[in-house]
C-alpha positions in Angstrom: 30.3 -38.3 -3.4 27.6 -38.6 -1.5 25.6 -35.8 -0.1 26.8 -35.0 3.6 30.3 -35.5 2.7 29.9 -32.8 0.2 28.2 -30.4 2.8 30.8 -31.2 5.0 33.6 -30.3 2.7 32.0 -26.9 0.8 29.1 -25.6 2.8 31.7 -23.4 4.6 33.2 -21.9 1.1 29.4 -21.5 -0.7 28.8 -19.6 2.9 31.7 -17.5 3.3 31.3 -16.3 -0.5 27.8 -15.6 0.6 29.0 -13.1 3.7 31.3 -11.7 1.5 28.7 -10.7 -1.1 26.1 -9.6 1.9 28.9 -7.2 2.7 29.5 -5.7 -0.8 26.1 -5.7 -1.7 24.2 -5.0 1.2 25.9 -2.3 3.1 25.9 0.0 0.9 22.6 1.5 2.7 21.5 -0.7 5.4 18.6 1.1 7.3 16.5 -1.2 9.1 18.0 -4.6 8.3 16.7 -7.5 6.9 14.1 -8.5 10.5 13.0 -5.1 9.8 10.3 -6.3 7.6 9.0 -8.9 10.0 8.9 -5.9 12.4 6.6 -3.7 10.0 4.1 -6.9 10.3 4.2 -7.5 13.3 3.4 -3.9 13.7 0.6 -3.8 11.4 -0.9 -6.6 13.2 -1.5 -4.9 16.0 -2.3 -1.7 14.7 -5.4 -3.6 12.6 -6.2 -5.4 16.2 -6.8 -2.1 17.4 -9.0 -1.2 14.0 -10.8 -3.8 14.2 -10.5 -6.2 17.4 -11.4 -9.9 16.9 -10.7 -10.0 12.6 -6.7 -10.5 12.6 -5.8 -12.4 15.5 -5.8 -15.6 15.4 -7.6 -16.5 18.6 -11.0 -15.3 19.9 -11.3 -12.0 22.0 -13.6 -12.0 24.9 -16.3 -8.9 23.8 -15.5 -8.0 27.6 -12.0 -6.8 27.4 -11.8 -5.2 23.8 -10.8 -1.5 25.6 -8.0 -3.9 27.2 -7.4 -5.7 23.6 -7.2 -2.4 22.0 -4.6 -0.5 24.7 -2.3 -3.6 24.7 -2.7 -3.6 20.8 -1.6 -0.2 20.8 1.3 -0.4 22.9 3.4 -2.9 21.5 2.7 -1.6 17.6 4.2 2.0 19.4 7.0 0.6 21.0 8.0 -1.9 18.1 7.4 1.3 15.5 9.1 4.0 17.5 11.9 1.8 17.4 11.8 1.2 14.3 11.4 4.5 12.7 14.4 5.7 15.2 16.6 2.9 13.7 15.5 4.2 10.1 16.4 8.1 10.7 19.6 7.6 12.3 20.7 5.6 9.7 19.4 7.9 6.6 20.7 11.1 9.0 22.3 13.5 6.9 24.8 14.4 9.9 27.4 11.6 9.9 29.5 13.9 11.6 26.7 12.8 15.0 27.0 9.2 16.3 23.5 6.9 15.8 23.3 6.5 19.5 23.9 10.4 20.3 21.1 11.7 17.6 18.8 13.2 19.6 16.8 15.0 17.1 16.2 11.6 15.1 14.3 10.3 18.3 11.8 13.4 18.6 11.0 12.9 15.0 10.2 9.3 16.0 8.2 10.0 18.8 6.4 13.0 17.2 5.4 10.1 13.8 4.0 7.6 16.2 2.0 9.6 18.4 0.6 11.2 15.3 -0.5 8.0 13.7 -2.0 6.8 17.0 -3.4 10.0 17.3 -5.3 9.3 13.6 -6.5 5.5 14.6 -9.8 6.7 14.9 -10.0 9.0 12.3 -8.6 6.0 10.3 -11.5 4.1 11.6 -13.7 6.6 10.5 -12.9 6.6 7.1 -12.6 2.7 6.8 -16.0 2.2 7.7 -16.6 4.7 4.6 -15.1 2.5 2.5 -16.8 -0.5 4.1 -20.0 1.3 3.3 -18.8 1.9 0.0 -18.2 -1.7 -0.8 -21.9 -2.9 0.6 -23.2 -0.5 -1.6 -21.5 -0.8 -4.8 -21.5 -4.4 -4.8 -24.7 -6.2 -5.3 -23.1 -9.8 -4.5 -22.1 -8.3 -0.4 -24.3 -9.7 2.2 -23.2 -8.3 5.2 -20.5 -5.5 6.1 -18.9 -8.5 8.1 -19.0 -10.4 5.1 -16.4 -7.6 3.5 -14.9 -7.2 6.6 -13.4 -10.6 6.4 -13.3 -11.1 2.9 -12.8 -8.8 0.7 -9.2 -7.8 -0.5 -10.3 -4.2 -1.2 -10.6 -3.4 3.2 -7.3 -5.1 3.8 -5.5 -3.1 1.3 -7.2 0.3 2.2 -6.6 -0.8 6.3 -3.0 -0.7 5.5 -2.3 1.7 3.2 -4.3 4.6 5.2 -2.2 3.5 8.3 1.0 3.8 5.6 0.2 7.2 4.2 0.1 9.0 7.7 3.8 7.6 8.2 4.6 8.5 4.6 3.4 12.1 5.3 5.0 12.3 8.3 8.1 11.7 6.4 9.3 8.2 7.7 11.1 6.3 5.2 11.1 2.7 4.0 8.5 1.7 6.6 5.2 3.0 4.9 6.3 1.1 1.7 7.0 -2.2 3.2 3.4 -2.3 4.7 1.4 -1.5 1.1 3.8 -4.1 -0.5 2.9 -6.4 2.4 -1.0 -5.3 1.0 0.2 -6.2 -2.4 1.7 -9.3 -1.6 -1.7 -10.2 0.2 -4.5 -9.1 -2.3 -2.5 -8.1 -5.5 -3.4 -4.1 -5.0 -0.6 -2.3 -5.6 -1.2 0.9 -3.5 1.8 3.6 -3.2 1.6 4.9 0.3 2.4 8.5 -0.9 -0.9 8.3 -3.1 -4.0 10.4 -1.8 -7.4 8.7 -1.3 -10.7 10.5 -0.6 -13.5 8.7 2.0 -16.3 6.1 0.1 -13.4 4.4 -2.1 -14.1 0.8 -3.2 -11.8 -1.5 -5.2 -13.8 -4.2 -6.4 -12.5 -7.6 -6.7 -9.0 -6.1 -6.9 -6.4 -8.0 -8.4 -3.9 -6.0 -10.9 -4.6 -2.7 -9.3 -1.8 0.1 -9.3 -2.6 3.6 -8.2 0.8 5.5 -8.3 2.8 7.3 -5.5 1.9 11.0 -6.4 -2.1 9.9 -7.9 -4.7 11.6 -6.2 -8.3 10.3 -5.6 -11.5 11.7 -4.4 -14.7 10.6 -2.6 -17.1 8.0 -4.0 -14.3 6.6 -6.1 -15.0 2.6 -7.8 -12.0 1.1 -9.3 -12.2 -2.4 -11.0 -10.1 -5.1 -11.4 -6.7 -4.3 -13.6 -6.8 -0.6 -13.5 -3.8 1.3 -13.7 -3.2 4.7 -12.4 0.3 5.1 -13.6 3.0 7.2 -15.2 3.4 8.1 -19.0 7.0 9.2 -18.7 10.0 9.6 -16.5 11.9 13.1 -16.4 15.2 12.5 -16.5 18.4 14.2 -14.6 21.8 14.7 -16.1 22.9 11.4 -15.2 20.2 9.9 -17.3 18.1 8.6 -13.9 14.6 9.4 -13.1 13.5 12.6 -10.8 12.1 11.5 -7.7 9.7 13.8 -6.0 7.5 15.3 -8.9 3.7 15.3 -10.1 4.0 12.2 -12.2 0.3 10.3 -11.8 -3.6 11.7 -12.4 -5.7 13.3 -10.4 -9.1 11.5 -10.4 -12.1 13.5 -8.5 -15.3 12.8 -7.0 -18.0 9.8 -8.8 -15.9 8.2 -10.8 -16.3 4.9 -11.6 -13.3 2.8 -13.6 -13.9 -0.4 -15.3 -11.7 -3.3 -15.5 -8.7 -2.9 -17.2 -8.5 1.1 -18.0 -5.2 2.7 -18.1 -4.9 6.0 -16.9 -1.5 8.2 -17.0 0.2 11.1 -16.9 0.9 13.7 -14.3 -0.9 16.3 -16.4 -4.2 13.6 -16.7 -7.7 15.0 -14.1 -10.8 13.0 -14.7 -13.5 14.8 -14.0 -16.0 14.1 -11.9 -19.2 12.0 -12.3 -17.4 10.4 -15.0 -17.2 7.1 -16.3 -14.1 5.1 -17.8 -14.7 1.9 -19.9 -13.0 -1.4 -19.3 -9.7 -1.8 -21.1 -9.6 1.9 -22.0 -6.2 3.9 -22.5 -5.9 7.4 -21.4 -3.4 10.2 -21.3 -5.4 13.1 -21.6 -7.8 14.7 -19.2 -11.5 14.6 -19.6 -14.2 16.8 -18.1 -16.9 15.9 -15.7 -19.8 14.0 -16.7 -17.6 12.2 -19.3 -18.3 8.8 -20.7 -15.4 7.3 -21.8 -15.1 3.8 -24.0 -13.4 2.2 -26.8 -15.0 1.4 -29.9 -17.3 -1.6 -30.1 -15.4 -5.1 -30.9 -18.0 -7.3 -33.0 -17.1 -10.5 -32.5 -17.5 -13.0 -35.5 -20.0 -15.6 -34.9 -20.2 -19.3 -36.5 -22.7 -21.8 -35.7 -21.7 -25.4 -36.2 -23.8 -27.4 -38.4 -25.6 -30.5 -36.9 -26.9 -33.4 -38.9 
């Protein structure tokens, strides 16, 4: 048979058995839908415009209308994401006896999240050029701020993940994750918006990184490449499936530097500050301040090939 007769005669089964499983699968709890992602980029694009005017667009500013840039920028990510978190908390609204369209209180709880995160783009600012600062000096290989601006995976990760966690704190759902797993997708840093991150925090190089929904991080903080800051166990309800909402990730404070590779879990686990963790190491216990942490030296076996 040759190929457009058989699209003509069974494309329009394989399709409807495709609607039908959309509407058992899917439906179950559809809150934003599936443009809803394309939304939550679109809306990060604009909100990093207004970060940083002239690094994600993809057509020169003119230098004499950034305020304009940055107000237009502005706009359209607050329209777009009051829309969007409306859509999201009338569908998650525990009163079903109230009609979507009706639910009044859903859309001051939208409008109160985005005027608070526009509120924090500065502040946001602020504490992105921290980290910039932190990169330039941490890594001897950076030239020029612009240079990690532009290139390096550890200021787009941080750029969205600190817009993320304000809309995480503020309690808006499915949104926040969608823009760090956009990050993840992008530079291979796994950041949980729920995590908390002090100012001065570098990720050098990047790839493999996971730092943990409930982790907490202080200031003047260097992570490597392949660090974990994870989980060492699940508690479990009756049913057998894991409790959300509980301590489950460490705490790491102020100067601390983690080489490439370390694994770090546990709810329970605080490294202290001014410490040091080697590459490759495996913890689940705390340590105190000061601490210098590394496995035992490998020793490598040596042979020299004899030449005639």
């Amino acid at each position: 048979m040759k190929l457009n007769e058989w699209l003509n005669d069974n494309v329009p089964n394989v399709a409807k058995s495709l609607e039908e499983l959309k509407s058992e699968y899917y439906c179950e709890e559809k809150i934003i839908g599936f443009a809803g992602k394309e939304s939550v980029y679109r809306i990060l694009e604009n909100l990093r415009t207004a970060l940083f005017p002239g690094v994600y667009e993809k057509q020169p500013i003119d230098e004499n209308d950034i305020n304009i840039t940055i107000g237009n920028s502005i706009r359209s990510a607050a329209i777009e994401l009051n829309n969007l978190i409306t859509k999201t908390l009338k569908n998650k609204c525990k009163d079903k006896s109230v009609k979507p369209a009706d639910c009044h209180e859903c859309k001051d709880l939208a409008d109160m999240a985005t005027i608070k995160l526009i509120e924090k783009l500065p502040e946001i600012r602020r504490v992105l050029q921290t980290d910039i600062k932190a990169a330039y000096d941490g890594d001897p290989a950076a030239l020029s701020t612009e240079e990690i601006i532009l290139g390096y995976p550890s200021i787009d990760a941080l750029s969205i993940y600190r817009i993320a966690h304000v809309l995480y704190k503020e309690g808006v759902p499915i949104i926040p994750r969608i823009m760090t797993e956009y990050a993840h997708q992008r530079t291979g840093i796994d950041i949980h918006p729920g995590a908390t991150i002090g100012d001065y925090f570098f990720i050098d190089h990047g790839t493999g990184v996971v730092i943990g929904e409930t982790c907490t991080i202080g200031n003047h903080v260097k992570l490597y490449q392949g660090v974990t800051l994870g989980a060492k166990s699940f508690k479990l309800d009756d049913n057998g499936n894991p409790v959300k909402g509980i301590k489950r990730h460490p705490d790491i404070e102020d100067n601390v530097i983690i080489y490439a590779g370390a694994t770090i879990l546990g709810g329970d686990t605080v490294i202290g500050h001014d410490s040091v963790i080697g590459g490759n190491v495996w913890l689940i216990q705390s340590v105190p301040p000061f601490s210098k942490v590394n496995n035992g030296q490998p020793k490598p076996e040596i042979k020299q090939k004899k030449t005639e």
